[in-house]
C-alpha positions in Angstrom: 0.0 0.0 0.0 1.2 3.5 -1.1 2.1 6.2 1.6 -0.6 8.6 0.2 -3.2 5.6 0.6 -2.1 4.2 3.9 -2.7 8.2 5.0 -5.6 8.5 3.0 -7.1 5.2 5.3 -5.6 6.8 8.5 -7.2 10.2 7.7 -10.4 8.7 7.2 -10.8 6.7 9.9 -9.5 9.3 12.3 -11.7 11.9 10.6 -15.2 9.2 10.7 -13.9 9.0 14.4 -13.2 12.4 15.4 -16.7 14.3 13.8 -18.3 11.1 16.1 -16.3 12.1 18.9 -16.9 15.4 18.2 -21.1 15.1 17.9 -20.8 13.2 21.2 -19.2 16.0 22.8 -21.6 18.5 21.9 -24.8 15.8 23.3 -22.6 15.2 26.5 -22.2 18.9 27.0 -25.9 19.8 26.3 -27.0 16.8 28.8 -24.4 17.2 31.3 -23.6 21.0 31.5 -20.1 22.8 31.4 -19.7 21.8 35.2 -19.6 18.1 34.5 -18.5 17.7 31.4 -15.3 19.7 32.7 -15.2 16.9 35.3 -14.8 14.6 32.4 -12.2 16.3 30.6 -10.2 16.1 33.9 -10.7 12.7 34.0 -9.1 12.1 30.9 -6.5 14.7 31.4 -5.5 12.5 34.3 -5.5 9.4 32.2 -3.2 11.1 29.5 -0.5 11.7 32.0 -1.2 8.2 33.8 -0.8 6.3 30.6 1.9 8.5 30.2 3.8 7.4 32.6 2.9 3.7 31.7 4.5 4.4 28.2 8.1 6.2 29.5 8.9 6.5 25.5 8.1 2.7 25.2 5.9 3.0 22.2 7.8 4.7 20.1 10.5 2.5 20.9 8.8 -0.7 20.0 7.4 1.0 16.8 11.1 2.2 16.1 12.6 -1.4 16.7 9.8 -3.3 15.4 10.2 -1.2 12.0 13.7 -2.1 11.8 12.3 -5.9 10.7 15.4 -7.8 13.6 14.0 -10.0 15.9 10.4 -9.0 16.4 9.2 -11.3 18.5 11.5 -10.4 21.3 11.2 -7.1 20.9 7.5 -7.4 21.5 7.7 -10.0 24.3 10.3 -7.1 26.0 7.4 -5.0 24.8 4.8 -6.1 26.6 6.7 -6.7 29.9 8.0 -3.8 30.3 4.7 -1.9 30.1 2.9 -4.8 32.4 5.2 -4.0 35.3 4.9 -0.3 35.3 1.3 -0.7 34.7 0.8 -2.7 38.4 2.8 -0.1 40.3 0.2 3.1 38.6 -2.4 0.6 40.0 -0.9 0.8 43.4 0.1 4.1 43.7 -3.2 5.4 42.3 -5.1 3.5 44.6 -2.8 4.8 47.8 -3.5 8.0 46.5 -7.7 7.7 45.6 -8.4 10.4 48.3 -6.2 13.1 46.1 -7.7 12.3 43.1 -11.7 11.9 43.5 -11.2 15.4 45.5 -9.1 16.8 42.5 -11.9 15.9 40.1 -14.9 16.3 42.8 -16.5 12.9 41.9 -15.5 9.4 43.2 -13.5 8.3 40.1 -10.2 6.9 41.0 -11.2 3.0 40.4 -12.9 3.9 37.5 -9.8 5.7 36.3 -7.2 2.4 36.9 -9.1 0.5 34.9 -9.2 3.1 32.3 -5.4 3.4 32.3 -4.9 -0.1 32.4 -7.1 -0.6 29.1 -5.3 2.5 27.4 -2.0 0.9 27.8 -3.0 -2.1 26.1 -4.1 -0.1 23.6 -1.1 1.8 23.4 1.3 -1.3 23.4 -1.3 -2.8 20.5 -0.9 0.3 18.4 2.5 0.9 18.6 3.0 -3.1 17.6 1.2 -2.6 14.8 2.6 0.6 13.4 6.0 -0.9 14.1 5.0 -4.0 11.5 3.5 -1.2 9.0 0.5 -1.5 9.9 -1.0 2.1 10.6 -4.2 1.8 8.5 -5.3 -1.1 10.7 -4.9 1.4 14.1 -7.1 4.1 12.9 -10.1 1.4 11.8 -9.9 -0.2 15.3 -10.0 3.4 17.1 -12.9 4.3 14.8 -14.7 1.2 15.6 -14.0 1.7 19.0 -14.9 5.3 19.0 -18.3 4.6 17.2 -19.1 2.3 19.5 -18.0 4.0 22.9 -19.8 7.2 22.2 -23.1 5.3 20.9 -22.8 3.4 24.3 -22.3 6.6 26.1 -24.7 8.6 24.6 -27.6 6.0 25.0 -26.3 5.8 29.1 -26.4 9.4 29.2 -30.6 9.5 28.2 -30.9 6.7 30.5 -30.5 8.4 33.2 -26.3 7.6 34.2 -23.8 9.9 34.7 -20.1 10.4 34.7 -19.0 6.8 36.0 -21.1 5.3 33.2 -19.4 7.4 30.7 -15.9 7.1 31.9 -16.9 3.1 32.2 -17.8 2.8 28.9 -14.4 4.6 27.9 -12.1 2.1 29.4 -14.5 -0.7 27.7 -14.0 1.2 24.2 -9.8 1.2 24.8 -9.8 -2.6 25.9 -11.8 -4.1 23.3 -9.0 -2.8 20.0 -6.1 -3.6 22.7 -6.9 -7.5 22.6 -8.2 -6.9 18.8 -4.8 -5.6 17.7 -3.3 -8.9 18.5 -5.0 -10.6 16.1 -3.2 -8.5 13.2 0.2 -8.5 14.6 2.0 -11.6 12.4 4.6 -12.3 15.2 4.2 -13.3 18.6 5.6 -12.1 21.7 9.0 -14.1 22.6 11.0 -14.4 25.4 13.7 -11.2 25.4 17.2 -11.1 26.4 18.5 -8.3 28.5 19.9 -6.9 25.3 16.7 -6.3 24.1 15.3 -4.5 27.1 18.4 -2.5 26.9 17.6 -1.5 23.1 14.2 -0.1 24.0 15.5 1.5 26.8 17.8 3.4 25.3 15.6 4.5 22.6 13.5 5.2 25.4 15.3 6.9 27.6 15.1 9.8 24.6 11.5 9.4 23.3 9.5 9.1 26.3 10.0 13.5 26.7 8.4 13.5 23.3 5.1 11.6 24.5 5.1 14.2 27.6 5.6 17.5 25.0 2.5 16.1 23.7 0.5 15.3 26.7 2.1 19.1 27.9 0.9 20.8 24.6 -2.9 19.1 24.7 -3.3 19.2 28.4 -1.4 20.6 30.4 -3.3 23.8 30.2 -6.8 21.9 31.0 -5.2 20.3 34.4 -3.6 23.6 35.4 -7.4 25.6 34.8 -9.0 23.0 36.7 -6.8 24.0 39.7 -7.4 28.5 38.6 -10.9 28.4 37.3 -14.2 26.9 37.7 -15.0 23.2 36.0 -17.4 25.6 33.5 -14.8 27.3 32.0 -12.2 24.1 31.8 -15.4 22.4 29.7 -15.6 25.6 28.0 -12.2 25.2 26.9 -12.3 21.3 26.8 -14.8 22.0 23.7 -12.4 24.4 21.7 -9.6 21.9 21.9 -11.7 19.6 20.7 -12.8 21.4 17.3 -8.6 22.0 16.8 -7.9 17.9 17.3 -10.5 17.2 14.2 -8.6 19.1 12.2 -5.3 17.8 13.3 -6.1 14.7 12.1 -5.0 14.7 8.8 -1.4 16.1 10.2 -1.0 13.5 12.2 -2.3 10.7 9.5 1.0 11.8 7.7 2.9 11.9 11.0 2.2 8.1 11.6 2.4 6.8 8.3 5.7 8.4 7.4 7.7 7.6 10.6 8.1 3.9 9.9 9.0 4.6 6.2 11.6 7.1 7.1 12.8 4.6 10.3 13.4 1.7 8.0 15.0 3.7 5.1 17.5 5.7 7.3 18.2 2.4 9.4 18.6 -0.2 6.3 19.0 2.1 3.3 21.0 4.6 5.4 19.5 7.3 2.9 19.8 10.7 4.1 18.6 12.2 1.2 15.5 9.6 0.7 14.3 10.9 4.3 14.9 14.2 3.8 12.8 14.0 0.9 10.2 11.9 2.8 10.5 15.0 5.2 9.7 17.6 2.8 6.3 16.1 1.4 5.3 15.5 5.2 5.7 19.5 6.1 4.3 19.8 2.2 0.9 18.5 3.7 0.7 18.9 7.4 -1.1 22.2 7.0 -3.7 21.0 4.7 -6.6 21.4 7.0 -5.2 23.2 9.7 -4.9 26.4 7.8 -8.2 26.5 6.9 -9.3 25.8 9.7 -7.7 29.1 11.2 -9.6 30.4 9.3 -12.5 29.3 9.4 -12.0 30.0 13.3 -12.1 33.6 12.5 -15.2 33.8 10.0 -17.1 31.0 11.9 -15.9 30.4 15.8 -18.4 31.5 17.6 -21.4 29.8 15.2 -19.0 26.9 15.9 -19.2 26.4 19.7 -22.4 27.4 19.8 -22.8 23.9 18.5 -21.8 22.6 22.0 -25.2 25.5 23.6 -24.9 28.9 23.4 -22.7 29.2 26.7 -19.6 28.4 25.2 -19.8 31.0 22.5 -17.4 32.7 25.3 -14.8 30.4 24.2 -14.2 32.0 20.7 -11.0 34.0 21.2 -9.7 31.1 22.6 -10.2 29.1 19.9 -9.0 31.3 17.6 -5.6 30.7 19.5 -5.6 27.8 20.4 -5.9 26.8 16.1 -3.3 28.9 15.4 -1.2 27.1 18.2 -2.3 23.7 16.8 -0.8 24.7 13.4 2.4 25.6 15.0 2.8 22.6 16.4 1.8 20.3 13.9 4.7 21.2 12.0 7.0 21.2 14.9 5.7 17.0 15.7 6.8 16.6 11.9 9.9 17.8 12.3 10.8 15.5 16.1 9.3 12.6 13.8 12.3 13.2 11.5 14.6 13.4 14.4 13.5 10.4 15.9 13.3 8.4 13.1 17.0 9.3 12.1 17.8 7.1 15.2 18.4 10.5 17.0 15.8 10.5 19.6 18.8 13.1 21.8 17.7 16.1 19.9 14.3 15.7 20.2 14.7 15.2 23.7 16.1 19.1 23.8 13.8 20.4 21.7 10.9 18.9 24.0 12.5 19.8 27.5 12.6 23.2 26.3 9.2 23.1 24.9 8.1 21.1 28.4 9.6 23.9 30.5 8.7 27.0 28.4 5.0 25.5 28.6 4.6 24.8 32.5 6.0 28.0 33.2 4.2 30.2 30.7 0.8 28.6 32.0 1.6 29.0 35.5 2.2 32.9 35.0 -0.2 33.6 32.1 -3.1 32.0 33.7 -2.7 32.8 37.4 -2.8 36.5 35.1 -5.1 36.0 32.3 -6.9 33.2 33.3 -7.8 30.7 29.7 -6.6 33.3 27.5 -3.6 32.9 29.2 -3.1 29.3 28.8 -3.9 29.4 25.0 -1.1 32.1 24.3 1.3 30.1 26.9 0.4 27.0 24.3 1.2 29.3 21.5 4.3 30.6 22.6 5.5 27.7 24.0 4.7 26.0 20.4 6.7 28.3 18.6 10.3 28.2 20.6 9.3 24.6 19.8 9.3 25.0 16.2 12.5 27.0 15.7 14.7 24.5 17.6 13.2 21.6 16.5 13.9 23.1 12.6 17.1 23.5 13.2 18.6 20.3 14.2 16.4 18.8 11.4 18.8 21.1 9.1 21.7 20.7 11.0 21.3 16.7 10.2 19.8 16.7 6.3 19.6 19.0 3.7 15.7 19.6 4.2 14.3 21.9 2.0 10.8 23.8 3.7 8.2 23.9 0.8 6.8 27.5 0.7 5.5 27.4 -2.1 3.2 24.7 -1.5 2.8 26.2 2.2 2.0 29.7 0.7 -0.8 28.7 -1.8 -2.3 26.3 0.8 -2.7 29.6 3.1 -4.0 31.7 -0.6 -6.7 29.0 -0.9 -7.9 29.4 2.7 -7.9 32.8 2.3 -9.9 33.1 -0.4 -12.2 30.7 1.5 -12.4 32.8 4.1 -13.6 36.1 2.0 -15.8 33.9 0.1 -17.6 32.6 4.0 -17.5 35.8 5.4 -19.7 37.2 2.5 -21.9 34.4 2.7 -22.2 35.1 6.2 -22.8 38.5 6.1 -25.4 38.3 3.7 -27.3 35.5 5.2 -27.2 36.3 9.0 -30.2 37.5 10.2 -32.2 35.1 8.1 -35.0 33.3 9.6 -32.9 30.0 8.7 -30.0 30.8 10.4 -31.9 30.1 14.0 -31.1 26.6 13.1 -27.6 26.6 14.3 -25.9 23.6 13.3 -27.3 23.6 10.3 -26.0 26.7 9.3 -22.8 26.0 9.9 -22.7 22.8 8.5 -23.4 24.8 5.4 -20.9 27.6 5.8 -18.2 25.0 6.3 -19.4 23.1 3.5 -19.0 26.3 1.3 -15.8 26.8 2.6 -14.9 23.5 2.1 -15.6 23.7 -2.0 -13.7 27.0 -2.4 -10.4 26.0 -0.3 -10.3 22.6 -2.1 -11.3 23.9 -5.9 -9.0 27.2 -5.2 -6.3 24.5 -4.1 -6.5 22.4 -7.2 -6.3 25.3 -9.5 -3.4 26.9 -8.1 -1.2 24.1 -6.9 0.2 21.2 -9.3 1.4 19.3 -6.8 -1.9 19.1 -4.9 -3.9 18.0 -7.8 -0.6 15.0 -8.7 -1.0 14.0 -5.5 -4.8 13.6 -5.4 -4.5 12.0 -9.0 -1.9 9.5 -7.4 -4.5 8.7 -4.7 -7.5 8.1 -5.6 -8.8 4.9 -6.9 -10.0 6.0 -10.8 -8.8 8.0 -13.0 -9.6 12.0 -12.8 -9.6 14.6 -16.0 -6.7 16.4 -14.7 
């Protein structure tokens, strides 16, 4: 399977997944409220850093080792045991520690929440197994599943009558069930590993795992710290915006995932510098496909967009307006640490994300303890772009990567135009009787914005329309 298709499959399963996810949100926060649905979001905030923890770069090691195609089994058996030991001792220490964190999140949740972290690092181990054997497409199919069924589950609990436990049960449910599927796919089994394979991952390890925490920093950090400044309201508020941005990351990180077992095997077998660098450009060629739009689309249509979620989040459209912009910055910075690591050079990335990490916790500390959830999206922002500058230039420093302006610059002439093109739609249509029915109305502004970006992009940029032709299963005029 061709990269462009394996994305293509990614994309779309992430994409089905994400506008299911992101429907669910809006019931969840018209049933439960801000308050709650805030309570939720911290929930999960805890589980990213809890999983976290269970991962310590171990993911991305097994993907990395499993890539290189030498003794798979054992790297998966040293896998597997690795990330069961450090799962018991979260177990324990969560459970020592359930007073702190059902008072943190002001519901009793903390049993609830093992099991939830116990099923996402199965998942974890499962995905990062299969990416490793090349495998991505078959991820993002399993998470969609999973996804379609969790929120139907949740949603249907939620008009029942349950509340927050029987959502947050339901979750853990939705990560076992592709953990033990995953297995199924993966055409090696789990061996028993020598020391010197526990040492390989390690090592990797040792580099990667600060990458899994810039990521966890960047996407939560600032929800944990606003549960501790603001009321749960505003954190669900906020919850909601991020939410809109990680739709539209999607397709960034379809490319992400796809490429870094291509570029892993070709630097470590091939030992082609140029062929990565190459692999490199067409990834930062495409990363800003949707978010860039997006923007803005943010600008013309943010508030009619979290007004989806009821018309008290409205509030949150400044903040979204960041935080996309943020998200854009950052995209392109994860491209460039996936080029890093999968040059077998995990020690720059490691810089580049303790300076991100520390820039980031600090920044939100000040900013919001100042500005409250304005703060924390320009803290994300700022902290995004020292991110991007260092990250870019050890990529240069390593291979002659060439950035792809002119691609970049008609992608952002297309959304433009998109934008002028929504904004008089909008301004000649609001008011209208029609426009009452929310949702609907923006459905159809997107969807208008949507046909200008995508028809300005394929008249202006060859490369856009080669690369559709490429990837697309029939053959197309142009």
């Amino acid at each position: 399977m061709r990269l462009g298709q394996t994305s293509a499959v990614f994309f779309a399963s992430k994409f089905l997944g994400s506008i299911i996810g992101f429907v669910a949100t809006v019931v969840f926060a018209r049933i439960l409220g801000e308050a709650v649905l805030g309570q939720y979001a911290a929930v999960l905030a805890l589980v990213t850093w809890f999983t976290l923890v269970g991962k310590v770069g171990l993911s991305e090691s097994i993907t990395k080792r499993l890539s290189e195609g030498d003794e798979v089994g054992e790297y998966l058996g040293a896998g597997l045991l690795s990330m069961g030991t450090i799962a018991l001792l979260i177990v324990v220490l969560t459970l020592l520690f359930q007073g702190w964190v059902d008072r943190y999140v002001g519901s009793s949740v903390a049993v609830v929440l093992v099991v939830i972290v116990l099923a996402a690092l199965l998942n974890a181990f499962g995905s990062a197994a299969l990416q490793g054997r090349h495998l991505v497409h078959v991820t993002s199919v399993l998470a969609t599943v999973a996804q379609l069924v969790r929120s139907g589950l949740q949603i249907g609990l939620l008009l029942a009558g349950f509340g927050l436990q029987a959502m947050l049960a339901t979750y853990a449910l939705s990560r076992f069930v592709p953990g033990i599927v995953s297995f199924r796919f993966i055409d090696t089994r789990p061996k028993l590993p020598s020391r010197r394979h526990f040492e390989s991952l390690f090592d990797f390890a040792k580099f990667s795992w600060l990458g899994n925490v810039q990521s966890r920093v960047f996407n939560t950090l600032d929800i944990l710290l606003l549960k501790a400044f603001v009321a749960s309201s505003f954190v669900g508020v906020y919850s909601a915006a991020w939410s809109i941005g990680l739709v539209l990351d999607i397709f960034g990180n379809a490319i992400r995932t796809t490429m870094f077992p291509e570029m892993s095997k070709v630097s470590s077998a091939d030992n082609d510098d140029a062929a990565v660098a190459r692999l490199t450009e067409d990834a930062l060629t495409f990363t800003g496909l949707f978010l860039i739009p997006g923007f803005v689309g943010g600008l013309v249509v943010g508030d009619r967009l979290l007004r989806i979620y009821g018309d008290g989040f409205a509030i949150g459209t400044e903040v979204l307006t960041i935080l996309l912009f943020a998200l854009l910055v950052y995209t392109y910075t994860k491209q460039l640490l996936n080029t890093l690591n999968a040059v077998d050079r995990p020690d720059l990335a490691f810089r580049t994300n303790a300076l991100f990490i520390g820039s980031n916790v600090v920044l939100n500390v000040v900013l919001i303890s100042q500005y409250g959830w304005v703060g924390a999206a320009v803290a994300t922002l700022a902290s995004g772009v020292i991110g991007i500058v260092l990250a870019a230039g050890y990529v240069n420093r390593l291979l002659d990567v060439s950035v792809p302006t002119s691609e970049i610059g008609r992608q952002w002439v297309a959304a433009l135009a998109m934008g002028a093109v929504v904004y008089g739609v909008r301004a000649v249509t609001e008011g209208h009787p029609l426009t009452r029915f929310n949702a609907a109305y923006v459905v159809c502004l997107v969807g208008v914005g949507a046909a200008v970006y995508f028809g300005s992009l394929l008249a202006i940029s060859p490369k856009f329309r080669v690369t559709v032709a490429d990837n697309i299963p029939f053959e197309v005029p142009f």
